[in-house]
ZAMARGU-4260 file (C-alpha; in steps of 0.2 Angstrom, whole numbers, plus 5000, padded with zeros to 4 digits):
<rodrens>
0) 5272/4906/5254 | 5279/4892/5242 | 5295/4902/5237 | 5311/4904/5251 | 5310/4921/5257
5) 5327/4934/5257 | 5335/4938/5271 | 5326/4955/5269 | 5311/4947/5272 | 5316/4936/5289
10) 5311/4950/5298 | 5292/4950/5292 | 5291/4934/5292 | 5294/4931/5307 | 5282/4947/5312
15) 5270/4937/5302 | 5275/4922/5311 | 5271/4931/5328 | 5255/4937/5325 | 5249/4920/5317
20) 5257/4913/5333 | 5246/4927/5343 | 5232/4919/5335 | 5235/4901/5341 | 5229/4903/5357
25) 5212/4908/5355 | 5198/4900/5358 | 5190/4895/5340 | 5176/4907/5342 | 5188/4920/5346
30) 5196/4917/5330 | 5181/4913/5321 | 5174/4934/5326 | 5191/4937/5321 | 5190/4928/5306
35) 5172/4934/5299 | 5182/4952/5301 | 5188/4949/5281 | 5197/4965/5279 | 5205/4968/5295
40) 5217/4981/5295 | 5233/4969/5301 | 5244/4975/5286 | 5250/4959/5276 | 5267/4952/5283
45) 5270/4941/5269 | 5275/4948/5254 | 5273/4941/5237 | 5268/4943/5220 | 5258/4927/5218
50) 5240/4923/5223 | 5241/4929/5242 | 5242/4948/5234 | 5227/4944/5224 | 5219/4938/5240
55) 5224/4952/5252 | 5219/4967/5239 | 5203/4959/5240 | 5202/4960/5261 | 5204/4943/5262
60) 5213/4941/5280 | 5227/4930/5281 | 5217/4921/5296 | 5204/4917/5282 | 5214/4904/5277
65) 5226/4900/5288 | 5221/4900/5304 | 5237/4896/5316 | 5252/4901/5309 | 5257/4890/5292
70) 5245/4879/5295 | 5228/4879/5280 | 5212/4876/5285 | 5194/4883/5286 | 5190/4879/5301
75) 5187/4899/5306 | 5172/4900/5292 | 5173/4919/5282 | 5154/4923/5279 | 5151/4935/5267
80) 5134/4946/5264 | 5124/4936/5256 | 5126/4921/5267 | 5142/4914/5254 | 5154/4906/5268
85) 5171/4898/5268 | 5165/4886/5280 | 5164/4865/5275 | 5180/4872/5263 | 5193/4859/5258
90) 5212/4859/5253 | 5224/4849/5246 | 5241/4849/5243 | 5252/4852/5230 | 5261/4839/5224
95) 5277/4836/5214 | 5265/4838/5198 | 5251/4850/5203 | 5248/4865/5213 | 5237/4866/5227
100) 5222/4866/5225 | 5205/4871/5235 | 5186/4870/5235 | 5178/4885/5244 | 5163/4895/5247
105) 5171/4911/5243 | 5176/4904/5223 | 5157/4897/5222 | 5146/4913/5228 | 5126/4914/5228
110) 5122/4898/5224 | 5136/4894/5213 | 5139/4876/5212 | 5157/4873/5222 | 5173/4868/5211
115) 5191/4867/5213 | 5205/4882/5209 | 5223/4882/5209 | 5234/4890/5220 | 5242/4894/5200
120) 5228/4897/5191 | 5231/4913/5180 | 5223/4930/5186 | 5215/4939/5186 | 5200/4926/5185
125) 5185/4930/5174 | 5168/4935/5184 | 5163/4920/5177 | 5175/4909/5185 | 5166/4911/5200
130) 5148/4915/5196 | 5140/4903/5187 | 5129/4911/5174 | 5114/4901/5175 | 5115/4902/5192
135) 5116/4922/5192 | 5102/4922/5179 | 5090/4912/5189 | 5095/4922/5205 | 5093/4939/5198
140) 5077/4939/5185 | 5082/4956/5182 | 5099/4953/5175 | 5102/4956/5157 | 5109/4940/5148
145) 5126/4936/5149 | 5139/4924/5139 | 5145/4909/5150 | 5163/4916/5141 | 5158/4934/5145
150) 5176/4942/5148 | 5179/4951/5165 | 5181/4967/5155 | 5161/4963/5148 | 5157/4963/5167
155) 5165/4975/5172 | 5158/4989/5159 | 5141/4989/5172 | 5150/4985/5189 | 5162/4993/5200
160) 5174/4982/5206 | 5180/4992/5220 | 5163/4986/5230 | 5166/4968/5227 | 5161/4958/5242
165) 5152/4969/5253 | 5136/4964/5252 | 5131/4980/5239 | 5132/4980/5220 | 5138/4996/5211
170) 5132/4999/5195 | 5147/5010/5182 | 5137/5024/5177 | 5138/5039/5165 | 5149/5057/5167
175) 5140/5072/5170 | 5141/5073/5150 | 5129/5061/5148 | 5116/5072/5153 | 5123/5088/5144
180) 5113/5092/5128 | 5127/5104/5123 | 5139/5088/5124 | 5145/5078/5110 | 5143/5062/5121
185) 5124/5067/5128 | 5115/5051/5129 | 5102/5055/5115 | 5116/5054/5101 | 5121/5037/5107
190) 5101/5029/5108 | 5098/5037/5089 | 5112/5024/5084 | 5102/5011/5094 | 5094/5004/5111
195) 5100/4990/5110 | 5120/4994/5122 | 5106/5001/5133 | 5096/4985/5136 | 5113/4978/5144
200) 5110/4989/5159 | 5093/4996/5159 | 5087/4977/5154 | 5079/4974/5140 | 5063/4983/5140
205) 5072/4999/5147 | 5064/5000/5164 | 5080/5002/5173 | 5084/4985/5180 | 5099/4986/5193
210) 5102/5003/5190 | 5085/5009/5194 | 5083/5022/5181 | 5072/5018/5164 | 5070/5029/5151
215) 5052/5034/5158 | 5060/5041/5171 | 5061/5059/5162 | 5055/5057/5148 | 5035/5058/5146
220) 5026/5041/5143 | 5021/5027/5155 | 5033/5022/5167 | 5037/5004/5166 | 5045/4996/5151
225) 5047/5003/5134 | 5030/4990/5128 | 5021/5003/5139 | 5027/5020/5130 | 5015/5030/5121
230) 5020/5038/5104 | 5023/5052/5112 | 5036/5050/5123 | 5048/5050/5108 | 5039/5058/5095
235) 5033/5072/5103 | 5014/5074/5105 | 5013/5092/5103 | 4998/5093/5095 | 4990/5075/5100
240) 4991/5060/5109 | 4997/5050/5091 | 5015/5059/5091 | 5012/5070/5079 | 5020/5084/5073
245) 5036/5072/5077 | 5050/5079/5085 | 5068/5078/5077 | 5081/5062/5079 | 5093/5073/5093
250) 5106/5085/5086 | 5100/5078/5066 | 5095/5091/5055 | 5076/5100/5057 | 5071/5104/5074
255) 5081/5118/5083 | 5072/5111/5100 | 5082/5095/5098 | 5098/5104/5095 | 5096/5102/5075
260) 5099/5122/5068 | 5086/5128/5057 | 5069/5122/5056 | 5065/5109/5044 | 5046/5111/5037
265) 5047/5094/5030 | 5048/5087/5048 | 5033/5095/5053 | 5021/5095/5037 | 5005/5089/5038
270) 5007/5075/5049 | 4994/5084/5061 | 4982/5086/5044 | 4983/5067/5042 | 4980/5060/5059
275) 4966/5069/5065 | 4949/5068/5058 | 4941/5083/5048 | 4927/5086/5041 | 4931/5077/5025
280) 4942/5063/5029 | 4947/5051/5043 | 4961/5055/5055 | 4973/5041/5046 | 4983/5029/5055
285) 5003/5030/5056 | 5004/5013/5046 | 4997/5023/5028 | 5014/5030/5028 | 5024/5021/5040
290) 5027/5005/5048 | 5021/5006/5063 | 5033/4994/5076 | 5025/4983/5088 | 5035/4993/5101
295) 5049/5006/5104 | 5059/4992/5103 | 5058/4982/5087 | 5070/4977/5076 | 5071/4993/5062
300) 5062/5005/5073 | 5078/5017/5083 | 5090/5016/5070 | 5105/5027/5063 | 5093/5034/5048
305) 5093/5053/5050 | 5073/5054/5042 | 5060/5040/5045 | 5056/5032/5030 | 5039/5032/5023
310) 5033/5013/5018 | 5013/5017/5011 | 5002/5002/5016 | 4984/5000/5021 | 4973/5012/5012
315) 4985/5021/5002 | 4991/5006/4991 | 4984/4993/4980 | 4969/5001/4968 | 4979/4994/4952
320) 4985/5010/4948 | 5005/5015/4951 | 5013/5012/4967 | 5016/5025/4980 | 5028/5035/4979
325) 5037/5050/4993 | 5049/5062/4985 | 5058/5070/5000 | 5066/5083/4989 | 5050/5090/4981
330) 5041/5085/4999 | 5028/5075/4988 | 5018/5060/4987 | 5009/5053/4970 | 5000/5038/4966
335) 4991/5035/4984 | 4972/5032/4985 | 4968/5046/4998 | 4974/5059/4985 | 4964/5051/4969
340) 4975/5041/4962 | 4960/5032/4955 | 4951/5047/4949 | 4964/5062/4940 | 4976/5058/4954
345) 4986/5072/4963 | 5005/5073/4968 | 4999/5085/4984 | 5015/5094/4992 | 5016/5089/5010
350) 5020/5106/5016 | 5007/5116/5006 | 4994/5117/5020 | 4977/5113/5019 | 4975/5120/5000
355) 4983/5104/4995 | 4968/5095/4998 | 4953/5107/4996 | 4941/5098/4986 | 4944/5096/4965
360) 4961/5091/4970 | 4960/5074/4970 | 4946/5072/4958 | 4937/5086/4947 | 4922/5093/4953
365) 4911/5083/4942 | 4926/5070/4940 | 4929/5069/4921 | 4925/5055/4910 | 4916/5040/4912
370) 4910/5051/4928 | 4892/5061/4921 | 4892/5081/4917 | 4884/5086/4932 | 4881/5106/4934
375) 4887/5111/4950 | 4887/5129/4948 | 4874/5130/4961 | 4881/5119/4973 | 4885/5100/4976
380) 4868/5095/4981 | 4865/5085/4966 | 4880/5073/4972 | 4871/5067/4987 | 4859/5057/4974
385) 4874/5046/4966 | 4882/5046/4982 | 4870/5050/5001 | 4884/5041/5011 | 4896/5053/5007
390) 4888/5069/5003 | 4870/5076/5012 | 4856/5084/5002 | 4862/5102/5005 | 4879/5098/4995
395) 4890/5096/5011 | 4903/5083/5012 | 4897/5070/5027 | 4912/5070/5040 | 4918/5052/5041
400) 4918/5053/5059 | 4899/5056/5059 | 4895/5042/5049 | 4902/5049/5029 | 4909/5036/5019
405) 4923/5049/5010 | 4938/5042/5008 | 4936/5023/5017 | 4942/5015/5003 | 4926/5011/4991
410) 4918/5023/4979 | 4904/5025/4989 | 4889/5028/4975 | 4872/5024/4973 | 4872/5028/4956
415) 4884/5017/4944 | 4904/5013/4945 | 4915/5016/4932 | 4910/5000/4923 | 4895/5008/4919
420) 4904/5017/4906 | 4915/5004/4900 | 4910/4996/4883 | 4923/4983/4887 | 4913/4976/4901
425) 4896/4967/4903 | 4889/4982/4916 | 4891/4992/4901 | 4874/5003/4904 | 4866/4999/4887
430) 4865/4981/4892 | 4853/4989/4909 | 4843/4999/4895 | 4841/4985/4884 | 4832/4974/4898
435) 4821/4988/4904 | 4826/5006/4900 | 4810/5011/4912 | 4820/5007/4927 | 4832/5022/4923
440) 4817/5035/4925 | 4819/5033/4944 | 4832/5042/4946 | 4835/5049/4931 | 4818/5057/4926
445) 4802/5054/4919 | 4808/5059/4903 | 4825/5054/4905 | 4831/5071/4904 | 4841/5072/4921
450) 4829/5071/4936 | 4839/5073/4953 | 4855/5066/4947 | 4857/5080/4933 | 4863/5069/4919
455) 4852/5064/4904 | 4855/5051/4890 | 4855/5066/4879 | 4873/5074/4886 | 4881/5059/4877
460) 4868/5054/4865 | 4860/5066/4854 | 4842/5073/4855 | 4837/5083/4871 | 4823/5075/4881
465) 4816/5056/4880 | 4798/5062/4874 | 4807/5072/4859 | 4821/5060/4854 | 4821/5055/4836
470) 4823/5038/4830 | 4844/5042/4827 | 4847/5043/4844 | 4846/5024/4847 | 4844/5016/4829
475) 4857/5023/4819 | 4854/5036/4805 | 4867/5031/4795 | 4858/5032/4780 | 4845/5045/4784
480) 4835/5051/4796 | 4824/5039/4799 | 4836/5028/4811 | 4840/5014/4794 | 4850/5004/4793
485) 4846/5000/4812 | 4861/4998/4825 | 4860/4982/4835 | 4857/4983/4853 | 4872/4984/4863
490) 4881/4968/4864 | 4870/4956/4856 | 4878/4947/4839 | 4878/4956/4823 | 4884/4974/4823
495) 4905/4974/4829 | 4904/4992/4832 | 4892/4990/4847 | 4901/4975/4856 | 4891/4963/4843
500) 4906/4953/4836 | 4903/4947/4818 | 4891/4958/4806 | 4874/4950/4803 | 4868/4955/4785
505) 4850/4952/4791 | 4853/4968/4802 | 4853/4978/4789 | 4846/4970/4774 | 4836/4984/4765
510) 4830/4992/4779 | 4836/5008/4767 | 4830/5002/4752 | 4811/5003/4761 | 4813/5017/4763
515) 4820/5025/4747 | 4811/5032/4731 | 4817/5025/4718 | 4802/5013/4715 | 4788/5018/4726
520) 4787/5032/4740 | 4794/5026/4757 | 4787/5011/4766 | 4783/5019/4782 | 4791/5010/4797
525) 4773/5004/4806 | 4773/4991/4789 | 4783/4979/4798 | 4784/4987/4815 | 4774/4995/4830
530) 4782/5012/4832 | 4780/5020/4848 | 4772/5034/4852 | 4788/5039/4860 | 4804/5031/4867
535) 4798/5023/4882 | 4781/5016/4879 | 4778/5001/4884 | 4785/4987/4875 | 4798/4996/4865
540) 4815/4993/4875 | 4808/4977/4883 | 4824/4968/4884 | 4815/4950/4880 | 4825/4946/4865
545) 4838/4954/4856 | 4829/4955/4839 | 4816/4967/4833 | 4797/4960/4834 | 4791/4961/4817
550) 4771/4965/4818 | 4764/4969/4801 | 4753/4982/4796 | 4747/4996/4784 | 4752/4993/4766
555) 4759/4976/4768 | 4740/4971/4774 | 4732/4979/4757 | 4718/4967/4753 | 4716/4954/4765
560) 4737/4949/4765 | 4744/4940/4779 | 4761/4941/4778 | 4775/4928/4787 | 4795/4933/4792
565) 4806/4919/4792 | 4822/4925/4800 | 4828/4908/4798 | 4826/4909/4780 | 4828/4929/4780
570) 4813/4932/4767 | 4797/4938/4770 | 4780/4932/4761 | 4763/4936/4756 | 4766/4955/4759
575) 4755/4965/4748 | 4769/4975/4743 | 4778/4959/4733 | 4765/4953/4724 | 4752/4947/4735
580) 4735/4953/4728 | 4722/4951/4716 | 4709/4956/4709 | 4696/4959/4693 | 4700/4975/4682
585) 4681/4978/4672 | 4681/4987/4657 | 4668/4989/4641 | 4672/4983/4622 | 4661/4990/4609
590) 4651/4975/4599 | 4651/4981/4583 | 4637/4968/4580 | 4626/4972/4592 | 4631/4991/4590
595) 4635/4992/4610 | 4646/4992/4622 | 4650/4976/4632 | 4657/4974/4649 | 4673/4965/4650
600) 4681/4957/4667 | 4701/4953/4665 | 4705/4946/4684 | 4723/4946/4687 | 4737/4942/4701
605) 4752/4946/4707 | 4767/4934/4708 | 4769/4932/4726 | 4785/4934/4728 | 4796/4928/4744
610) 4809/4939/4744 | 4825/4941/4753 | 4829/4952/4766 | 4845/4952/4761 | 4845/4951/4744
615) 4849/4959/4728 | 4837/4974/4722 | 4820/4967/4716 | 4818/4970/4697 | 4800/4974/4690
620) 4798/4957/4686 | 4801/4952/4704 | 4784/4954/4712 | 4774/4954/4695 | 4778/4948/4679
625) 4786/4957/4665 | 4776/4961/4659 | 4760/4953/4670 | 4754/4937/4664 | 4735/4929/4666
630) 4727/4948/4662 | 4717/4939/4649 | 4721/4950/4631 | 4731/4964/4643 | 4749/4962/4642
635) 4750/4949/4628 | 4755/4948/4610 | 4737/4950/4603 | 4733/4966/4612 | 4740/4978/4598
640) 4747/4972/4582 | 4761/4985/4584 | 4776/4986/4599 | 4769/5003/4600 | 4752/4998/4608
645) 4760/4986/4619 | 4769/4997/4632 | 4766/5000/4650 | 4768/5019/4650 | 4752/5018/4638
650) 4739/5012/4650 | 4749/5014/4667 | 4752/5031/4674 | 4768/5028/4684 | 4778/5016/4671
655) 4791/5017/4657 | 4794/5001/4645 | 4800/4999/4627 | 4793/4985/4616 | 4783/4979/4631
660) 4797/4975/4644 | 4796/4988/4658 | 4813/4997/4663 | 4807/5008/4675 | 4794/5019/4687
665) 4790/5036/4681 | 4781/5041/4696 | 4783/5031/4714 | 4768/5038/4723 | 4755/5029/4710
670) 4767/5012/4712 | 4766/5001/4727 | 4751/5012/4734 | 4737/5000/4733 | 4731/5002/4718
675) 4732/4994/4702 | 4735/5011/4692 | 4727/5012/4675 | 4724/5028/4664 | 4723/5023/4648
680) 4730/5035/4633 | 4719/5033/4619 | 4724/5035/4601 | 4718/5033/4585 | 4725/5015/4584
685) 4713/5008/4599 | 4698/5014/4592 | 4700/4998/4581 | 4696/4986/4595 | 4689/5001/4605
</rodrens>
């Protein structure tokens, strides 16, 4: 009422004058009732385009502000609902520099702290002008946040302004289309791109905040907020409490119910399969394959993906073998734990049914090498002995529910892990065998042939049963049969093609040449060793060193010798067979003068050799000379004038010299045996002497 009205005006105001004049006589409770009526249906006499059309399409009365006539003034307090009142309002005037300017209640509602606005200050004012957020917020716990700067355009997107003042707050809500699933705009499309332009309304949990209606409402789940929701208020429950078979994203490809055209098999799969228990594996959890939010409401969860996207964890990852990996276009996984990606491994198609993991798909049945040959054509009873927590005596898997370790995450077994078969690790099984190969029978068998377990040392080792193994199976046979040269035991130092890093000479040595027949028959192996009566007696595979325990006996004992093994030195001594013996060869001489014959006693030695084990090949002059000395006139220069009468082959069976050096043995069996072989050949050139 700044401006100077037409004369078109005149007339209304002095109408308005009339009635404001009406006014002045009332008693100041009369004008207060009068007053407290805000939109009274006096129609506005004075006309204008400033801030007193703001305040009459808002019901503001004239008399709310100016309660006689012109003059301003709160003395006839407006209360709103709520308790917000004009009353205890101040004015002031404008001035030649500033509008005027008030301090009222109805600019500071609910608790908002009071300030000043101008008569001139640009409209429409933000909500925010008026209620002070922090004030709102703390007022009304069920609000959603709000910016101090939020526009009136942000407010106004959840309130309807038309209700403004009276005491009620009207919430904008959605068209009819909103709830029409053959609409473009029904509600689902828009939550599949995200909850989160729900939370402004329906608060930030969803459990409806001022509009009163939460998602729970109509869907199944708990009612409440979305932390509450089960799995399957979203993801269907059809078959189970977990959520599984899921149901489609709505209007998305894959599940006719949800508007999505054809079917999509993929969708459904065996997510039923995987969640609930059978009688071979666990009912797995939703975090194997994907991750599993902290609520409906995390960061990641409701998304604009059109599938959910599988992230393995848990016990399908980390066995160092490949990673996981889902294939959507074939509908397979590879390289997960529950589908043997530690044994043979399987890429199992997620819509082949049950088949896809019948037993033997995921491992053989036995599993192939380093698992043991097991016969199972009459069942899988004999895999309850390696493995009792996974498999019972009858040959039946032991459901994991019921107590059955299959598939928790360990190879459950009571027989060996795969290291057993590793000769790159220190549980290689020969290093077990080598400390006490007895503590195999257990399980294995008596005479290691299999027992309950089904697998003997024989299916990789040759031979058939313990008790009728041959000395190759452990010691070698490279050379012949009789197990020489001997292998080392498994790991210990000395043979690099059992784990023994350098060669040791002393291993082999002339462990062959023993037993050869080139200069005597072959040295039976009790000469320097007890041999078993079979594979396991006692003290054979003892484990208490990792040499052979050299006990001498038979020939090398001939005649009272004691023989000594140095390994230190690698030679053996005072062996019968290299020389230690003696001994008196008696023979009779004819004494021409006495016309008799005369007995004659030549003692003689041998040269008690120390020889090496792994030395060159003894020569005949290395365990007696060549020829033997200290034989009295035997093997000298004056036994026989001619070369003729001095060689070997002429007294001595099983020797060949010329001009009395020996070159060779003529017949092995007579040499080394014992005995000091002598046959003389007599000719006419003895009877000399003879």
């Amino acid at each position: 009422m700044h401006s100077r009205p037409s004369p078109r005006r005149f007339a209304l105001l002095g109408l308005a004058a009339a009635l404001v004049v009406s006014g002045c006589g009332e008693t100041p409770a009369a004008r207060a009732a009068r007053s407290d009526r805000i939109g009274e249906d006096t129609p506005q006499a004075c006309l204008s385009t400033d801030a007193h059309l703001k305040h009459a399409s808002a019901n503001v009365a004239c008399v709310a502000c100016h309660p006689c006539g012109g003059a301003f003034g709160f003395g006839a307090a407006v209360t709103y609902p709520g308790g917000t009142t004009s009353g205890g309002g101040t004015f002031t005037p404008a001035t030649a520099t500033s509008a005027v300017t008030c301090s009222v209640g109805c600019h500071s509602p609910l608790g908002s702290p009071a300030h000043t606005v101008a008569w001139d200050a640009p409209g429409p004012l933000a909500c925010t002008a008026c209620h002070d957020v922090a004030t709102l917020l703390a007022n009304t716990p069920g609000h959603p946040a709000v910016s101090p700067d939020a526009t009136r355009d942000y407010c106004q997107g959840c309130h309807i302004m038309t209700a403004h003042t009276n005491g009620s707050v009207a919430i904008a809500g959605h068209d009819a289309d909103w709830m029409d699933q053959t609409k473009a705009t029904f509600h689902a499309f828009s939550a599949n791109q995200g909850l989160n332009k729900c939370q402004g309304c329906h608060l930030p949990d969803l459990s409806g905040g001022a509009t009163g209606f939460s998602c729970a409402g109509c869907h199944s789940g708990q009612p409440g907020g979305a932390v509450a929701w089960g799995c399957t208020m979203c993801h269907g429950g059809t078959d189970n409490q977990t959520g599984a078979p899921p149901k489609a994203q709505w209007g998305y490809a894959g599940d006719p119910a949800r508007g999505g055209g054809a079917a999509d098999p993929v969708r459904v799969g065996a997510h039923t399969a995987h969640v609930t228990p059978s009688a071979i594996s666990p009912g797995f959890a939703c975090d194997v394959c994907h991750v599993t939010p902290a609520d409906p409401l995390a960061a990641g969860h409701v998304d604009d993906q059109l599938t959910a996207q599988v992230v393995f964890g848990g016990i399908a990852v980390g066995r160092d073998v490949p990673a996981p990996a889902w294939e959507r276009a074939s509908a397979t996984c590879s390289s997960v734990y529950c589908h043997g990606a530690t044994m043979t491994g399987t890429a199992p198609a997620w819509t082949a049914g049950e088949g896809a993991a019948a037993c033997g798909t995921c491992h053989g049945v036995p599993p192939p090498a380093p698992h043991p040959s097991v016969d199972v054509s009459e069942g899988l009873s004999r895999c309850s002995t390696c493995h009792p927590l996974t498999v019972d005596a009858t040959g039946s898997v032991i459901p994991p529910a019921e107590g059955g370790a299959h598939l928790n995450g360990t190879l459950e077994a009571m027989g060996h892990d795969q290291k057993w078969m590793d000769t790159t690790s220190p549980e290689f099984h020969a290093f077990a065998v080598d400390r006490n190969i007895a503590g195999c029978t257990g399980c294995h068998g008596a005479n290691l042939d299999g027992g309950a377990t089904g697998v003997s040392c024989t299916q990789c080792h040759d031979g058939t049963a313990a008790i009728a193994w041959s000395c190759v199976m452990c010691h070698g046979g490279t050379d012949n049969q009789s197990g020489a040269p001997p292998k080392a035991l498994w790991g210990y130092a000395g043979d690099p093609t059992r784990g023994g890093g350098l060669a040791d000479p002393l291993r082999v040595g002339a462990h062959t040449k023993h037993l050869g027949t080139t200069l005597m028959s072959p040295i039976a192996c009790e000469t320097c060793h007890v041999v078993p009566t079979e594979v396991l007696a006692p003290s054979h595979i003892d484990g208490s060193d990792a040499l052979a325990t050299l006990t001498f006996g038979g020939m090398s004992t001939f005649g009272g010798a004691v023989p000594q093994w140095s390994r230190d030195a690698g030679t053996c001594a005072s062996t019968y067979c290299h020389g230690n013996y003696s001994g008196t060869f008696v023979y009779g001489v004819w004494d021409w003068g006495s016309d008799s014959l005369v007995t004659q006693y030549a003692p003689y030695t041998g040269g008690r050799a120390t020889p090496g084990w792994a030395d060159a090949p003894v020569t005949c002059g290395g365990c007696h000379g060549n020829p033997p000395a200290q034989t009295g006139y035997w093997h000298s220069g004056s036994h026989g004038y001619y070369d003729s009468m001095r060689q070997c082959q002429l007294c001595h069976p099983d020797a060949y010299s010329e001009t009395g050096v020996g070159l060779t043995i003529t017949n092995p069996a007579q040499h080394v045996n014992g005995i000091v072989e002598v046959t003389p050949r007599w000719n006419s050139s003895c009877f000399g002497c003879h």
